[in-house]
N, CA, C and O atoms as a GROMACS GRO file, in nm:
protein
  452
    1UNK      N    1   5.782   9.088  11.884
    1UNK     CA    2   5.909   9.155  11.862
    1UNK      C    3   5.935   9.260  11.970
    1UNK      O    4   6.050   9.269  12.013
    2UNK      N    5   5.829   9.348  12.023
    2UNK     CA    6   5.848   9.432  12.104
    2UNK      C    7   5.881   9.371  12.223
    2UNK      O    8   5.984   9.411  12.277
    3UNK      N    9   5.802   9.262  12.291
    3UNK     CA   10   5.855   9.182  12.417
    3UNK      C   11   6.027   9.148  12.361
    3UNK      O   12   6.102   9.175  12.455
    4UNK      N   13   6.064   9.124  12.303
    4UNK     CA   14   6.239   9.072  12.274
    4UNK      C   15   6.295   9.182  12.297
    4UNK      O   16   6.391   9.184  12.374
    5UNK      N   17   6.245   9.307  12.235
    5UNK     CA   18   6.324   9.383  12.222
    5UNK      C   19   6.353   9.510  12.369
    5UNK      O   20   6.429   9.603  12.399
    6UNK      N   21   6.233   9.433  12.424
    6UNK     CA   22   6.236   9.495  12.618
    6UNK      C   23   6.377   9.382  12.699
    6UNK      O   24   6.473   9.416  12.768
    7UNK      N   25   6.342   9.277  12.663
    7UNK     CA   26   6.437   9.180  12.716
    7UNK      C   27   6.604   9.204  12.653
    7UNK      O   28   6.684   9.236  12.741
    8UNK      N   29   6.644   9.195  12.553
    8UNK     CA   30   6.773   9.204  12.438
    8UNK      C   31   6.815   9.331  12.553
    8UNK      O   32   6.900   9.318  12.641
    9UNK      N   33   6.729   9.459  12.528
    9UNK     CA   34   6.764   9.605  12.632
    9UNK      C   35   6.814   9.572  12.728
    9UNK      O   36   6.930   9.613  12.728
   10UNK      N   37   6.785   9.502  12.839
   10UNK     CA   38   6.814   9.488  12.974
   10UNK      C   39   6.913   9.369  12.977
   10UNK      O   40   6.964   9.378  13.088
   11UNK      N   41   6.957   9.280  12.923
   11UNK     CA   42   7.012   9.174  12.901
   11UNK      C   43   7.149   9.236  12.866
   11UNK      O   44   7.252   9.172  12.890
   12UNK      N   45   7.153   9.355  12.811
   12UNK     CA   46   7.244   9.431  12.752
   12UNK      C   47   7.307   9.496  12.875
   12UNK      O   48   7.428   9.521  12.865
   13UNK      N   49   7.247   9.528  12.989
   13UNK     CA   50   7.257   9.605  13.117
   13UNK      C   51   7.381   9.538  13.174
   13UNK      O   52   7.355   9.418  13.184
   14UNK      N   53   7.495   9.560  13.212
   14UNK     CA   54   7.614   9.482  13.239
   14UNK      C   55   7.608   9.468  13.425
   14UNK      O   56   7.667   9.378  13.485
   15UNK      N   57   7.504   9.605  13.512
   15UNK     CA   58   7.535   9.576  13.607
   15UNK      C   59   7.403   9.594  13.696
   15UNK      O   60   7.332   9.692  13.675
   16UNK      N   61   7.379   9.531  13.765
   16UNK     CA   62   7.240   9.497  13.867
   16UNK      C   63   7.200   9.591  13.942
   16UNK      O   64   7.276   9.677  13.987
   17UNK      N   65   7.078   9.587  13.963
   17UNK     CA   66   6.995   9.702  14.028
   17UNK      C   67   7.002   9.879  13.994
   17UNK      O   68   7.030   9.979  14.060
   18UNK      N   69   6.950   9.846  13.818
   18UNK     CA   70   7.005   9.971  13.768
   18UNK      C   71   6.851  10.010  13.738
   18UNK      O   72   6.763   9.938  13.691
   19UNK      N   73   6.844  10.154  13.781
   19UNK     CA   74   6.681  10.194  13.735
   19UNK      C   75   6.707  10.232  13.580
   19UNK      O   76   6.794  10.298  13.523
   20UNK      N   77   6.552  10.137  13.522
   20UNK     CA   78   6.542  10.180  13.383
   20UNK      C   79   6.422  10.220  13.338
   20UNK      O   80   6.321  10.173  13.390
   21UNK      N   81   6.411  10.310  13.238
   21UNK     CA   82   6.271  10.336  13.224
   21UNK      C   83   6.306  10.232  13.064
   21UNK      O   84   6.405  10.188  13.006
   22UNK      N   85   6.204  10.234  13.052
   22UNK     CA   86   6.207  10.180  12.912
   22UNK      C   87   6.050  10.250  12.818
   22UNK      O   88   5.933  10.280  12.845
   23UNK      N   89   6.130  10.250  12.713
   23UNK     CA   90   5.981  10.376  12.613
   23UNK      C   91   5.909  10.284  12.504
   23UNK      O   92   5.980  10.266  12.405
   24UNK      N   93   5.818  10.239  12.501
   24UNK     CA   94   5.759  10.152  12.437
   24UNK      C   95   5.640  10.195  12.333
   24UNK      O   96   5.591  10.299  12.377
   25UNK      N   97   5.575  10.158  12.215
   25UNK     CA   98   5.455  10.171  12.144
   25UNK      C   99   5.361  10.058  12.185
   25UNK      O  100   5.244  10.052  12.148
   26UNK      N  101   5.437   9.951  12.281
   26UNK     CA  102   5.350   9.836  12.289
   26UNK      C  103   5.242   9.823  12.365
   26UNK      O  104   5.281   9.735  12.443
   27UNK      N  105   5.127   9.849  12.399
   27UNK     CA  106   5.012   9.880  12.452
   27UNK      C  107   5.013   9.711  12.550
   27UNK      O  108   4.991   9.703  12.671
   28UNK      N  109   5.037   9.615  12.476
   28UNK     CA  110   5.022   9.453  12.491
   28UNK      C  111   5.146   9.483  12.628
   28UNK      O  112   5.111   9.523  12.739
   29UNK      N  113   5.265   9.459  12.596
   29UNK     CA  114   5.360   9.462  12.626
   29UNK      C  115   5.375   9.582  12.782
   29UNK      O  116   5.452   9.585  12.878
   30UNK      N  117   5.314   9.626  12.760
   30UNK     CA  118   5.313   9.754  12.940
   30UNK      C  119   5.228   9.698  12.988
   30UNK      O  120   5.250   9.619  13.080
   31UNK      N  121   5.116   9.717  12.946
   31UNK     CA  122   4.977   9.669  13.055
   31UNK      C  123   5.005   9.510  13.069
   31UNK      O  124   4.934   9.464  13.158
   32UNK      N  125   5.074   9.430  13.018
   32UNK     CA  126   5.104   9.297  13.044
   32UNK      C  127   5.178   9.322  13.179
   32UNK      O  128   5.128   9.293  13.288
   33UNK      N  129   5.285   9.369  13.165
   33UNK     CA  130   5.401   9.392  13.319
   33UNK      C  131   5.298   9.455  13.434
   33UNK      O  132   5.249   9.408  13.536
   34UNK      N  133   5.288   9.597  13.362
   34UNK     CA  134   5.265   9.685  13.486
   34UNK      C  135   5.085   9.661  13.528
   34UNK      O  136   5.046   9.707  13.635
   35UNK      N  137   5.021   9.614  13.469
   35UNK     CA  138   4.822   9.588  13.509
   35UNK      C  139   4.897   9.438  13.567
   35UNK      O  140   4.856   9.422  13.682
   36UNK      N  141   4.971   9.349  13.537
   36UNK     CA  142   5.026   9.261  13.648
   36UNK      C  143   4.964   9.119  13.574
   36UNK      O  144   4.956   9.024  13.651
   37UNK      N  145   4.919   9.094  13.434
   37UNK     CA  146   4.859   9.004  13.400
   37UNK      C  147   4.931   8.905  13.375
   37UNK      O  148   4.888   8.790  13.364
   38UNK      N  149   5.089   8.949  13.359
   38UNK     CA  150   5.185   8.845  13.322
   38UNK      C  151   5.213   8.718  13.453
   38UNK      O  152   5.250   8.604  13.426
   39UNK      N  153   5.190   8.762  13.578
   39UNK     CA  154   5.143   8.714  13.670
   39UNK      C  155   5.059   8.572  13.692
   39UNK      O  156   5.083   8.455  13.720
   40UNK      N  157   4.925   8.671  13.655
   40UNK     CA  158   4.820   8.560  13.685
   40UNK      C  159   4.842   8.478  13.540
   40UNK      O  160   4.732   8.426  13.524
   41UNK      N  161   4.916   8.443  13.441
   41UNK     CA  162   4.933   8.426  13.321
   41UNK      C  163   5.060   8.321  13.380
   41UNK      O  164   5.055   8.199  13.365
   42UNK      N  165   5.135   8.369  13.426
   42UNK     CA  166   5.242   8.272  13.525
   42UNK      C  167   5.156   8.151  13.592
   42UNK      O  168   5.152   8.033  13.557
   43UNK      N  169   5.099   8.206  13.682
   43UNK     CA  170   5.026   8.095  13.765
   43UNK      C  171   4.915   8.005  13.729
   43UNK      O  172   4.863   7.918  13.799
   44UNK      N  173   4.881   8.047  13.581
   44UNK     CA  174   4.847   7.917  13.500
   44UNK      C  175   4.871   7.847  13.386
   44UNK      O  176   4.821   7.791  13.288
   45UNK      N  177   5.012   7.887  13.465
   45UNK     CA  178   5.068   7.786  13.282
   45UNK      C  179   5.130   7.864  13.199
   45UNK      O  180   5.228   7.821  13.137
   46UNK      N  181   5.084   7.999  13.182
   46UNK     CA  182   5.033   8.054  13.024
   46UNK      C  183   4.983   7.971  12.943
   46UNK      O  184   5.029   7.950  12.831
   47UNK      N  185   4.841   7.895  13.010
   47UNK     CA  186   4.761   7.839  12.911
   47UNK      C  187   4.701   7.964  12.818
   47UNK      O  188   4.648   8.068  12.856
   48UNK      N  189   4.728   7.911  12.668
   48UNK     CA  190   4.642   7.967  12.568
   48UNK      C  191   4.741   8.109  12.603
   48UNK      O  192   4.684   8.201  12.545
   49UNK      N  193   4.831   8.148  12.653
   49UNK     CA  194   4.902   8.242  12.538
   49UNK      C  195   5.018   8.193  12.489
   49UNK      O  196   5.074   8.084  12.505
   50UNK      N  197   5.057   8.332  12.401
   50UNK     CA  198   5.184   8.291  12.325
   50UNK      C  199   5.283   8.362  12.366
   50UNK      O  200   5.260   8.482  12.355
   51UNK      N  201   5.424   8.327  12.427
   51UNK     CA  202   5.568   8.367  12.369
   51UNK      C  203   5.570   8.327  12.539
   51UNK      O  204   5.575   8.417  12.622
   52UNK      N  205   5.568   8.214  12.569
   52UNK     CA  206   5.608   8.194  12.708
   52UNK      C  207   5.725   8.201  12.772
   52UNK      O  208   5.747   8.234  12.889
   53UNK      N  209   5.806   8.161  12.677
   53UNK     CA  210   5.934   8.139  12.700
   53UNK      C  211   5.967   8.256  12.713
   53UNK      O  212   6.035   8.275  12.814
   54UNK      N  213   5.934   8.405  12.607
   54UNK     CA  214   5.975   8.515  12.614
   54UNK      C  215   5.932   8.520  12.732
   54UNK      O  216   6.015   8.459  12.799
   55UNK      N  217   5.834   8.564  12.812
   55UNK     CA  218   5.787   8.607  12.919
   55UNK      C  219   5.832   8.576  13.068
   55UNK      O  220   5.840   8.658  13.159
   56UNK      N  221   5.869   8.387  13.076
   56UNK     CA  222   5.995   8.375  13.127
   56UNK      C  223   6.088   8.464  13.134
   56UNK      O  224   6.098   8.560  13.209
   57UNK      N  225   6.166   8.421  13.038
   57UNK     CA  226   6.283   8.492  13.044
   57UNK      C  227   6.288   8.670  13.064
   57UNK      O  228   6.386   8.735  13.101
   58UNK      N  229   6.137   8.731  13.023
   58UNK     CA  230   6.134   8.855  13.061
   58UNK      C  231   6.166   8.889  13.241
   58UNK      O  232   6.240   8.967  13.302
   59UNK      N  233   6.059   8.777  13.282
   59UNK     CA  234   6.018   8.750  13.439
   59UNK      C  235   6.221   8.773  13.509
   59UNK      O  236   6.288   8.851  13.578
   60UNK      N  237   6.236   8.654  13.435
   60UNK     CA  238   6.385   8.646  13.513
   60UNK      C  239   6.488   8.747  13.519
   60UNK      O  240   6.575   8.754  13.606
   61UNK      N  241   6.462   8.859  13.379
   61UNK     CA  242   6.603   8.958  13.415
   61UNK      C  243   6.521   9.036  13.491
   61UNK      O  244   6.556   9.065  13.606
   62UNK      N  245   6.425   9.073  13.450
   62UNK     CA  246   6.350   9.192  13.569
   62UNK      C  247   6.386   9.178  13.688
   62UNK      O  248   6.437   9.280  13.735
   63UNK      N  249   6.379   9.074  13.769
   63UNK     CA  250   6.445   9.048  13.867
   63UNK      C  251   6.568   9.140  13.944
   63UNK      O  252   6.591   9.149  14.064
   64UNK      N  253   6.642   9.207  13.820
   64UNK     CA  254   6.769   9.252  13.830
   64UNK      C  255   6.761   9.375  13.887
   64UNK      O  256   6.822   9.405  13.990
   65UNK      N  257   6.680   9.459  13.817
   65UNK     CA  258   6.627   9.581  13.777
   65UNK      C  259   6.518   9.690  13.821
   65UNK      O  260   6.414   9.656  13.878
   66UNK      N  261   6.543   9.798  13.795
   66UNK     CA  262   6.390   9.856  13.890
   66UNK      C  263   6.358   9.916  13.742
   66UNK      O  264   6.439   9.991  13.688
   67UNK      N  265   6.244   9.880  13.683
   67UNK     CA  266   6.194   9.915  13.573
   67UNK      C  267   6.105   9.997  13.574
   67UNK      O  268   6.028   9.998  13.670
   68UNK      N  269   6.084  10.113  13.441
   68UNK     CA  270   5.941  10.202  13.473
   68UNK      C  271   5.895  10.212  13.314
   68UNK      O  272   5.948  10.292  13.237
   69UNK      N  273   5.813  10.142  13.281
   69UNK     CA  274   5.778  10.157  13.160
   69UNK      C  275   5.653  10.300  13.100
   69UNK      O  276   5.555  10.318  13.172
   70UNK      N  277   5.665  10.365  13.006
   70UNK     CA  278   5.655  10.488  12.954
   70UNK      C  279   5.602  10.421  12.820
   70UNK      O  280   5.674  10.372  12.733
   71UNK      N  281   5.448  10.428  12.821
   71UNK     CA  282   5.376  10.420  12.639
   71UNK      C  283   5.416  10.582  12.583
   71UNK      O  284   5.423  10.696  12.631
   72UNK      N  285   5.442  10.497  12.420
   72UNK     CA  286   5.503  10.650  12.341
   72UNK      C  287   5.350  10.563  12.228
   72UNK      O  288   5.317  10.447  12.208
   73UNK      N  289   5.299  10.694  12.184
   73UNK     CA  290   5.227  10.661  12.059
   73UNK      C  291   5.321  10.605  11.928
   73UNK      O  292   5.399  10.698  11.905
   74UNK      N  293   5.341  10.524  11.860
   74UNK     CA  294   5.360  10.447  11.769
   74UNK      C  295   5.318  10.550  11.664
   74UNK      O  296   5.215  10.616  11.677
   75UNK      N  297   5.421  10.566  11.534
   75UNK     CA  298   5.413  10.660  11.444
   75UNK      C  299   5.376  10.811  11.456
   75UNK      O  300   5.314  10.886  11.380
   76UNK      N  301   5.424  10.826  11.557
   76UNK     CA  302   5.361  10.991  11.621
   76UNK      C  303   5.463  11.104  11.645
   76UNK      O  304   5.446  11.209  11.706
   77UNK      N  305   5.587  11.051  11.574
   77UNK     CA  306   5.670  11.166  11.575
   77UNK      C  307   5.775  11.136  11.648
   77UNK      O  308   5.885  11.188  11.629
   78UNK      N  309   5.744  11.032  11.756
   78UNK     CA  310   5.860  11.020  11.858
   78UNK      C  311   6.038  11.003  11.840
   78UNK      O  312   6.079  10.901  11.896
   79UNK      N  313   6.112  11.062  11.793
   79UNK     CA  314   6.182  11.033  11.775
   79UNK      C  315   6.282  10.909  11.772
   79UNK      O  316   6.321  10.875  11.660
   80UNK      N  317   6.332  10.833  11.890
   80UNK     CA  318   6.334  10.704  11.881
   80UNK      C  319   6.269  10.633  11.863
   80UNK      O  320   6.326  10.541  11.806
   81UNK      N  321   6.092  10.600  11.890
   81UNK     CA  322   6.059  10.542  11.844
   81UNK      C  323   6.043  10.522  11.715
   81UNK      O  324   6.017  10.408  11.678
   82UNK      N  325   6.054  10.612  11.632
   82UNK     CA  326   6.055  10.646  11.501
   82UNK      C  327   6.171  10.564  11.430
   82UNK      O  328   6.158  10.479  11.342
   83UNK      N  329   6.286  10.610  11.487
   83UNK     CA  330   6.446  10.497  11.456
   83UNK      C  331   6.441  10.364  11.522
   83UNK      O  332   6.537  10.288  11.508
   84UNK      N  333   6.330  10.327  11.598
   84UNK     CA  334   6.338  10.150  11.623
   84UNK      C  335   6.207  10.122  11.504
   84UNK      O  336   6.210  10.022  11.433
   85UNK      N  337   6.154  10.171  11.499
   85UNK     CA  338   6.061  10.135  11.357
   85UNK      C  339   6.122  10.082  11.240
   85UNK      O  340   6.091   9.980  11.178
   86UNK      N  341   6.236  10.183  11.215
   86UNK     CA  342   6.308  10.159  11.123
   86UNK      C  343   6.400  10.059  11.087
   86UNK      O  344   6.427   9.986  10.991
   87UNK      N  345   6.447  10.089  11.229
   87UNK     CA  346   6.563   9.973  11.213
   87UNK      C  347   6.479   9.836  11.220
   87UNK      O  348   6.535   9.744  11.161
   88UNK      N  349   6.365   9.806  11.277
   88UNK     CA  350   6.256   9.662  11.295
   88UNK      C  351   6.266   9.633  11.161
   88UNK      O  352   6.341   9.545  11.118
   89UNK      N  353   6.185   9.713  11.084
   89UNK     CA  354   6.174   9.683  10.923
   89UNK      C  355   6.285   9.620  10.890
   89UNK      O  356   6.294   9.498  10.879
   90UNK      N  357   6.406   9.730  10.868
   90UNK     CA  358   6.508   9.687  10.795
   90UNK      C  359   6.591   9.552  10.831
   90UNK      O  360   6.664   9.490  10.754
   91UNK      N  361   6.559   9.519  10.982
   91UNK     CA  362   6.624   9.361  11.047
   91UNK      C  363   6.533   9.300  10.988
   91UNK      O  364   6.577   9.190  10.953
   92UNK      N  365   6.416   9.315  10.954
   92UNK     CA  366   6.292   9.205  10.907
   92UNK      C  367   6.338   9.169  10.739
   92UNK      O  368   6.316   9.060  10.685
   93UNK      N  369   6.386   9.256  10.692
   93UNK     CA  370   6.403   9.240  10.538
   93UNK      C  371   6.526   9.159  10.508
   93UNK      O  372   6.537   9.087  10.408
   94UNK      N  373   6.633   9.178  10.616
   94UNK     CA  374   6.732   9.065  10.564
   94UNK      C  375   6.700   8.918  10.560
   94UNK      O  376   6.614   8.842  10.604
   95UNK      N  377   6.831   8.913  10.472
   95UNK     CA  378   6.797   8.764  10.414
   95UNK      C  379   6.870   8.678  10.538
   95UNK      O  380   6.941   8.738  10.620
   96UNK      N  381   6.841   8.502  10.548
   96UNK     CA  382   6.868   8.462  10.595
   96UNK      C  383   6.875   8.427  10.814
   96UNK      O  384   6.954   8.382  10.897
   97UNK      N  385   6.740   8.484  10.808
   97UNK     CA  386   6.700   8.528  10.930
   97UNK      C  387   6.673   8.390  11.032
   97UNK      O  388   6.623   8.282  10.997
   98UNK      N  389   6.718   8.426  11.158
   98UNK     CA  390   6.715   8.264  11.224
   98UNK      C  391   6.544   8.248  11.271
   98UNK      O  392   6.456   8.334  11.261
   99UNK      N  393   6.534   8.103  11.327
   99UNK     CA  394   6.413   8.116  11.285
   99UNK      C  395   6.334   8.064  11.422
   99UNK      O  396   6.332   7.942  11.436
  100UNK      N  397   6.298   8.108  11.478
  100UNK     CA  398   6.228   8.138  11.596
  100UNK      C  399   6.162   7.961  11.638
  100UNK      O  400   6.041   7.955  11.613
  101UNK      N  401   6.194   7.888  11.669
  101UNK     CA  402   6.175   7.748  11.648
  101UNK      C  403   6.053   7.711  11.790
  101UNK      O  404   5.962   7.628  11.787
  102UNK      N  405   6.089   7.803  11.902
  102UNK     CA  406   5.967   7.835  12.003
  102UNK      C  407   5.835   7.878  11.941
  102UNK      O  408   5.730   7.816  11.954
  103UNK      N  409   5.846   7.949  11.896
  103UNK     CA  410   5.739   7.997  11.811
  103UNK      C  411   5.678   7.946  11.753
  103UNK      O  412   5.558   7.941  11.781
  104UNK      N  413   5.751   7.859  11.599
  104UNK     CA  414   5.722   7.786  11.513
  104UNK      C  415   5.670   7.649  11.568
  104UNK      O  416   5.615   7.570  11.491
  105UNK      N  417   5.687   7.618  11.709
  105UNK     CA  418   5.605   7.469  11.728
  105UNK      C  419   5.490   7.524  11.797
  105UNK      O  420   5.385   7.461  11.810
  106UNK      N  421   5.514   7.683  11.859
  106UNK     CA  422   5.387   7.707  11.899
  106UNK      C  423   5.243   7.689  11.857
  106UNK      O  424   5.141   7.656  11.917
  107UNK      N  425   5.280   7.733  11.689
  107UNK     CA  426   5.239   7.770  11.571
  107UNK      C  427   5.163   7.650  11.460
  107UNK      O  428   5.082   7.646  11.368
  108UNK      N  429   5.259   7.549  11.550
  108UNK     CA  430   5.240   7.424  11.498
  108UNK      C  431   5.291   7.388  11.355
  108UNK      O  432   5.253   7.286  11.297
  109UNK      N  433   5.387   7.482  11.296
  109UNK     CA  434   5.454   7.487  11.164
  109UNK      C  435   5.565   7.370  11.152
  109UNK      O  436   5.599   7.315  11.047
  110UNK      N  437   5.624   7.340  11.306
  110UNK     CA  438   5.700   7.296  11.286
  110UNK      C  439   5.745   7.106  11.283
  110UNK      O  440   5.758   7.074  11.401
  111UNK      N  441   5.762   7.019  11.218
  111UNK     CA  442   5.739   6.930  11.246
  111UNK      C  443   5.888   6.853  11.301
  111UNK      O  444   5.988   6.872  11.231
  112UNK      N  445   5.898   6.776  11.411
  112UNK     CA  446   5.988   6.775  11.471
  112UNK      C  447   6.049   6.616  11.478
  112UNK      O  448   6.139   6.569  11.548
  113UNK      N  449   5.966   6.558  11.381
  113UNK     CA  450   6.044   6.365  11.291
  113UNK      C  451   6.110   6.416  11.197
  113UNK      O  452   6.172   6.342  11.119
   0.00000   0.00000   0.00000
């Protein structure tokens, strides 16, 4: 969810070559970009991980952008992070939620006859 919700941000960006920092709890999600693993994770496949497609498509808007990502501790007071917590939950609880179908064959849930 946190990788979508780095991508949805910048996707949102209407005009190119805009510096962004972006403030994250995702420990996975920074050291993936910025330690550069998404990379060597590129150049093989992304055998054996998951959300490729996200990561793609992360790869491709970055492109746009001069990004600086900023870890915030997760439940620590941070103010926005505190209101994307919230609002995560409360998108998670509605009804009728679409259903991630990348995922779900990742997952192998999904059967596709």
């Amino acid at each position: 969810m946190e990788l979508l919700a780095v991508i949805k941000g910048l996707e949102a960006i209407k005009t190119i070559n805009q510096e962004v920092t972006i403030f994250s709890d995702s420990k996975y999600v920074i050291d993936a970009i910025e330690k550069r693993w998404v990379y060597g994770w590129l150049q093989k496949g992304f055998a054996g991980k998951k959300n490729k497609d996200l990561w793609l498509r992360y790869l491709e808007i970055s492109k746009i952008h001069k990004i600086k990502f900023v870890w915030v501790r997760g439940h620590a007071g941070h103010p926005e992070n505190e209101r994307c917590d919230v609002l995560a939950v409360a998108a998670g609880k509605q009804k009728n939620l679409l259903i991630d179908s990348v995922f779900e064959m990742e997952a192998g849930k999904v059967n596709l006859l």
